[in-house]
C-alpha positions in Angstrom: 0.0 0.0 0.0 3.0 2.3 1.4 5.0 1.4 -1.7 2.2 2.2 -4.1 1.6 5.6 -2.9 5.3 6.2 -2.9 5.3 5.4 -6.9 2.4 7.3 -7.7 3.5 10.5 -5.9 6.9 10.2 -7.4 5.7 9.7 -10.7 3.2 12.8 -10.1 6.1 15.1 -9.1 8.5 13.7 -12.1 5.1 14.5 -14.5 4.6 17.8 -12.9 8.6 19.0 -13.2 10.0 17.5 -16.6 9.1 18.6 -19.7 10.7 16.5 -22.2 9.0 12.9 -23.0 11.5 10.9 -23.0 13.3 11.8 -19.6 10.2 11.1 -18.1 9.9 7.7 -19.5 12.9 6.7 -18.6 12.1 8.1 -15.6 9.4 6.6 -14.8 10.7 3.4 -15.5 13.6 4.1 -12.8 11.0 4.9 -9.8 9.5 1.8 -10.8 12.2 -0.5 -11.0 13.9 1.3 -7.8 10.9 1.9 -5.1 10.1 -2.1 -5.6 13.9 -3.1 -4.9 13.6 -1.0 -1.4 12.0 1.7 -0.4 14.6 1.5 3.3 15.2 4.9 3.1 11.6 5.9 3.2 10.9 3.9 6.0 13.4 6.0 8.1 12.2 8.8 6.9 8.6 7.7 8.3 9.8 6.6 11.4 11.3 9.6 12.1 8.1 11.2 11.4 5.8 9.2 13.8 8.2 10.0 16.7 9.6 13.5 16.3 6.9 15.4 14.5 3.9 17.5 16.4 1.9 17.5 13.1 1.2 13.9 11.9 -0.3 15.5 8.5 -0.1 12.1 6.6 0.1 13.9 2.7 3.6 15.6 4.6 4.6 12.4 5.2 4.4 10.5 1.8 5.9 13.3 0.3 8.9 13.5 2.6 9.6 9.5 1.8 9.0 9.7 -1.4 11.3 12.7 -1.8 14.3 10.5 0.0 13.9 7.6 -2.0 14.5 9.9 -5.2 17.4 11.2 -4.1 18.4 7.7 -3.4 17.4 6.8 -6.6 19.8 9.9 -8.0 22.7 8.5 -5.9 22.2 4.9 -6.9 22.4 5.7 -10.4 25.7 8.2 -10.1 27.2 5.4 -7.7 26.6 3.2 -11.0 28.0 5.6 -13.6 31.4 6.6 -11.5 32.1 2.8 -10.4 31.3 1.8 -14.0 29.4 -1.4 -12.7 25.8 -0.8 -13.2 24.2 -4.0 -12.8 22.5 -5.1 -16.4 19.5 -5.5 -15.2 19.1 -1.9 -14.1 16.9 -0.1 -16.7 19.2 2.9 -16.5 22.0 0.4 -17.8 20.3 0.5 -21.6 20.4 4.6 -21.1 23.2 6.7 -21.9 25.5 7.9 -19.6 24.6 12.0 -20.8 20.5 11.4 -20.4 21.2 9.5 -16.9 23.2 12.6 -15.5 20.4 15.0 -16.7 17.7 12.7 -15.3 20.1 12.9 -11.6 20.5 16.5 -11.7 16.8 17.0 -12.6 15.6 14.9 -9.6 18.0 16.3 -6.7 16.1 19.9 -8.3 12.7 18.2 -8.1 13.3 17.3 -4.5 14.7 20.0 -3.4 11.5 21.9 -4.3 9.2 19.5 -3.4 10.9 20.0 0.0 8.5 23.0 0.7 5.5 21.1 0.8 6.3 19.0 3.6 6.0 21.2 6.2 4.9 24.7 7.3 7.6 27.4 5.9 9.7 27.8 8.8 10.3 24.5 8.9 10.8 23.4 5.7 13.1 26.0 5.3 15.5 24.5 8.1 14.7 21.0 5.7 15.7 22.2 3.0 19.2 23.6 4.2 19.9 20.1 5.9 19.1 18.8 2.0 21.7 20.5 0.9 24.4 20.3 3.8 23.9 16.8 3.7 23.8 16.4 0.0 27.3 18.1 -0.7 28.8 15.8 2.6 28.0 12.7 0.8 29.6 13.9 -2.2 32.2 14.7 -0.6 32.3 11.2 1.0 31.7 10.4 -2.5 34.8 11.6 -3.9 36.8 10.0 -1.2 35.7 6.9 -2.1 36.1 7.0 -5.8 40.2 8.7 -4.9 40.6 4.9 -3.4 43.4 6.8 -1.4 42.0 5.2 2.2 44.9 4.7 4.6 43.4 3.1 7.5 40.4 2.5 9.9 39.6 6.6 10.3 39.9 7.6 6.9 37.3 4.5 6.4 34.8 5.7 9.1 35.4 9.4 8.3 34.8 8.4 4.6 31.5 6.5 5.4 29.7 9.1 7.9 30.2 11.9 4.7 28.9 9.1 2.2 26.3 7.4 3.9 25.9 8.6 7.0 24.9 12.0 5.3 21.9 10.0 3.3 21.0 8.7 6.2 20.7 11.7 8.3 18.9 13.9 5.1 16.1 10.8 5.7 16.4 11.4 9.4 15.2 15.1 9.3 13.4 14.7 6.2 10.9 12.9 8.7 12.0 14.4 12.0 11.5 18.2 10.4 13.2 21.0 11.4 11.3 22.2 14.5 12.9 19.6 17.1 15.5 20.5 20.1 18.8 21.3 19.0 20.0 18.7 21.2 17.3 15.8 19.6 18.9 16.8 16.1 22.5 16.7 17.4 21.5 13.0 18.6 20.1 12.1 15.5 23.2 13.3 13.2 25.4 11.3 15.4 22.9 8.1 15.4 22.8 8.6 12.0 26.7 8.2 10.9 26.7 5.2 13.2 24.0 4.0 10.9 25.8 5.0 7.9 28.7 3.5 8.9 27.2 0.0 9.5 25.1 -0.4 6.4 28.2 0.7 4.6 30.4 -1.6 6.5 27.8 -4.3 5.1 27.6 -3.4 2.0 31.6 -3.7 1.6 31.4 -6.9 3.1 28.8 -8.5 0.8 30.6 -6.5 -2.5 33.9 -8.6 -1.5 31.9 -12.1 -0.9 30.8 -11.4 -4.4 33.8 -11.0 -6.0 33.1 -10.0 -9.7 29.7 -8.7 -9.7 30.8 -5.2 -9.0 33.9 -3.4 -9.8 35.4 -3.4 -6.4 38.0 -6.4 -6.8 39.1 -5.5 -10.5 39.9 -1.8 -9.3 41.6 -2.6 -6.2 38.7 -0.7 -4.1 40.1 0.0 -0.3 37.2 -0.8 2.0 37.7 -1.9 5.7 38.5 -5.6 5.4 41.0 -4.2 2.7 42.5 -1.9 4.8 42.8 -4.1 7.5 45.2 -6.9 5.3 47.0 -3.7 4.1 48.1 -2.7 7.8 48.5 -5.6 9.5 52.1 -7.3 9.5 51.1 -11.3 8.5 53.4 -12.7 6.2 49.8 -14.7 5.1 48.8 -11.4 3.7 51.6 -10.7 1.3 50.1 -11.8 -1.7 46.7 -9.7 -1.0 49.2 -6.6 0.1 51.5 -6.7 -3.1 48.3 -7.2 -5.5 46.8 -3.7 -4.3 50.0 -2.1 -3.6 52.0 -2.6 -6.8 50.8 -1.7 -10.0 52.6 -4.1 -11.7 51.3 -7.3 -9.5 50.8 -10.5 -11.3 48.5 -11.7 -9.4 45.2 -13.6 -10.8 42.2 -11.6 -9.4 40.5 -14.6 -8.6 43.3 -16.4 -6.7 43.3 -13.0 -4.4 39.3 -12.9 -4.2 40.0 -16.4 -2.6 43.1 -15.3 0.1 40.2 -12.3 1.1 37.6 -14.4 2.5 40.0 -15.7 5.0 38.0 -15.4 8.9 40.4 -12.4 9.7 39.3 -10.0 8.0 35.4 -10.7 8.3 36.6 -11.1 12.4 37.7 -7.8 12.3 34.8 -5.9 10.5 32.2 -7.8 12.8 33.9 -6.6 15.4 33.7 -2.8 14.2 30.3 -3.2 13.5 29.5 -4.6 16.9 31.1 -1.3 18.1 29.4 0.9 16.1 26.0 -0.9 17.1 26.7 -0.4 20.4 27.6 3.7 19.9 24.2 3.7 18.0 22.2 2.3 20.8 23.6 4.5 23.5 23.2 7.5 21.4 19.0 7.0 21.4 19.3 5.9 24.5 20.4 9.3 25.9 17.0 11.1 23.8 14.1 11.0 26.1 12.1 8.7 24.1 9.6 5.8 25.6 11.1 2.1 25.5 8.7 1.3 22.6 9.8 3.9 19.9 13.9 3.3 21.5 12.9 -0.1 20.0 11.5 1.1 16.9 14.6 3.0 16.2 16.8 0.0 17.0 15.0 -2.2 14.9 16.6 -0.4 12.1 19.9 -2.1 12.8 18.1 -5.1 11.0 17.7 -3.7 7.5 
């Protein structure tokens, strides 16, 4: 029902905003393809609607999630385009790259001013410059991630609360609003990087299980199980260090794909993320919130 409504409205305000046919074809298509994958994003978005705002206006709320999971849907498809591994079966695969940057640029515009119907003025105002805060912090996460120029553990969490973590928070206050306590919304931009940080942490993990579906292995991508066989001094970890370290290395992709999924590394980064559950629950814990929506927001650890 939820998922419906998010289609129809994004497909009202992508009607409503472009004027050339074919972008809003393609389009289209995208929403559609995208909001039945996950709509995650929106549900954080809602959540922090039910609990944080005074004014439960319901049309305010569908059009804060759906405005979250297009600029998702904008990020997805740039993530594709700058890793140059957009999955095939991705309609925005069989679109050019040129058309697929106008359609990103056009929806980040589209949300940014749908942003003033979510709210009275005043508040969407205070929205609106969190968009765009937020916006240029993941891209600046962004860039740090496509420089593969990670050293260590820090540069990996620093890189991860600008990338994701900013996403995450834009959904946060998207729902949340930007009438709340200045000390709820410094809570919720530090629950949020932890957030970040862990679905990030995840996602790495499940990219380097893969292998070859995505460009990570191919282009020698430094994520945190990476950076850990890059700084630690095993003499089991040669090969894996002179294959991202030397230009010149010889070694078979696939023989290194193997070495990686040693326990080590996946020890190490489930320890990490243990930690960085643990900073997330005592952050909400410290915002005067009943047991039951504490719960509600911890459940999000499970997505």
């Amino acid at each position: 029902m939820i998922k419906s409504q998010l289609i129809s409205m994004a497909n009202a305000f992508v009607n409503e905003e472009f004027l050339e046919k074919n972008i809003k074809e393609y389009t289209s298509s995208y929403i559609d393809y995208k909001f039945n994958l996950s709509i995650e994003f929106a549900k954080i978005t809602c959540i922090h609607f039910d609990i944080f705002r005074s004014n439960q206006d319901k049309t305010y709320k569908i059009k804060a999630m759906t405005i979250i999971e297009l600029i998702i849907l904008a990020s997805d498809i740039l993530d594709d385009l700058q890793d140059k591994d957009t999955p095939k079966d991705t309609p925005w695969y069989k679109v050019d790259d040129g058309q697929n940057q106008n359609i990103i640029i056009g929806l980040l515009l589209i949300c940014l001013k749908k942003a003033d119907d979510i709210g009275h003025e005043k508040d969407t105002k205070i929205i609106k410059k969190y968009i765009n805060n937020y916006l240029l912090k993941s891209i600046g996460g962004q860039q740090m991630d496509l420089s593969n120029d990670l050293q260590n553990e820090n540069d990996y969490i620093y890189m991860s609360y600008m990338k994701s973590g900013s996403l995450i928070t834009i959904a946060c206050f998207l729902g949340a609003g930007g009438n709340i306590d200045k000390q709820i919304s410094e809570k919720i931009d530090k629950y949020a990087n932890y957030l970040g940080l862990i679905y990030q942490l995840r996602n790495d993990l499940v990219d380097m299980k893969n292998g070859f579906i995505k460009s990570d292995l191919l282009f020698k991508k430094r994520t945190l199980p990476i950076l850990y066989y890059l700084n630690t001094d095993d003499e089991a970890y040669r090969d894996i260090q002179d294959y991202y370290l030397n230009n010149s290395s010889d070694f078979d992709a696939s023989m290194i794909h193997k070495d990686l999924l040693q326990e080590d590394a996946l020890l190490y980064c489930s320890i990490v993320e243990r930690i960085f559950i643990r900073k997330y629950q005592e952050t909400i814990d410290q915002i005067d919130l009943s047991k039951k929506k504490k719960n509600i927001l911890f459940d999000l650890l499970s997505n």
